[in-house]
N, C-alpha and C positions, 0 to 999 in steps of 0.2 A: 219497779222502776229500774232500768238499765242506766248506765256509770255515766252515759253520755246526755240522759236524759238530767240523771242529779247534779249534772254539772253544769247543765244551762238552768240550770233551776239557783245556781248558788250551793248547791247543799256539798259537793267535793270540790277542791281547790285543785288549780290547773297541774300540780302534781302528780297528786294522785291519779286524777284521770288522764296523764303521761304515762305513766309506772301504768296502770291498767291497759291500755293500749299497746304497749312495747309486750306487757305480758301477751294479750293476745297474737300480736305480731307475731311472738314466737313459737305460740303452738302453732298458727296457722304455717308459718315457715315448713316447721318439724314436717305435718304433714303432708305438705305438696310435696318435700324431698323425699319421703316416703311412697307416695304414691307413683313420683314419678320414675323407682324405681320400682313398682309394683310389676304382675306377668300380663296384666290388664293392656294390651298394647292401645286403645283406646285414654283410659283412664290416665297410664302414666305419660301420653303424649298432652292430655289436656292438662297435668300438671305441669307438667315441662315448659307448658308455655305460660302457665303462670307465673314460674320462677322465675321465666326472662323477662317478666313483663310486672314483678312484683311491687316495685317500687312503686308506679303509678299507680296503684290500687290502695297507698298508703297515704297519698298525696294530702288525705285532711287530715292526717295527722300532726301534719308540719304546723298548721296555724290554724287550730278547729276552729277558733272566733272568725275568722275570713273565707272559710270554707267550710258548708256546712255536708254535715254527713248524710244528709240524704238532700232528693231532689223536690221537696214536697212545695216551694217556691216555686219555684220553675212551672209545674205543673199548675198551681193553682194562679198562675199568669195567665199564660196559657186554655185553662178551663173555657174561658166565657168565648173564644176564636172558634174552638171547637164544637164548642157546642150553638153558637152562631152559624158553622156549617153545616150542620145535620141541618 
């Protein structure tokens, strides 16, 4: 069970699953800036654009209770439309 999962569960306080979050934030940081100085002129141009575009990718970080980390809602709105059009 993943920190986002024990923390909709109750079992870690909105702390810690802060401090775990800002932790991953920061490797993922580390290495897009690494990448996007890598020789890979592919690899480091698709980093580069995530460094300018990093924030938004952070966005449920800011308020996980109001935004949830994944789209699995959305989809299972959605399901019975879809499957009404087939």
């Amino acid at each position: 069970m993943n920190a986002y999962h024990k923390w909709l569960a109750g079992q870690v306080d909105d702390s810690h699953y802060r401090i775990r979050l800002a932790r991953i934030r920061g490797r993922c940081h580390h290495w897009l800036i690494e990448g996007a100085a890598c020789e890979q002129d592919k690899t480091a141009n698709s980093c580069a654009l995530w460094l300018k575009q990093e924030a938004m990718f952070w966005t449920f970080s800011r308020d996980p209770a109001l935004i949830p980390l994944t789209n699995n809602q959305a989809e299972r709105d959605l399901r019975p439309y879809v499957i009404w059009r087939k």
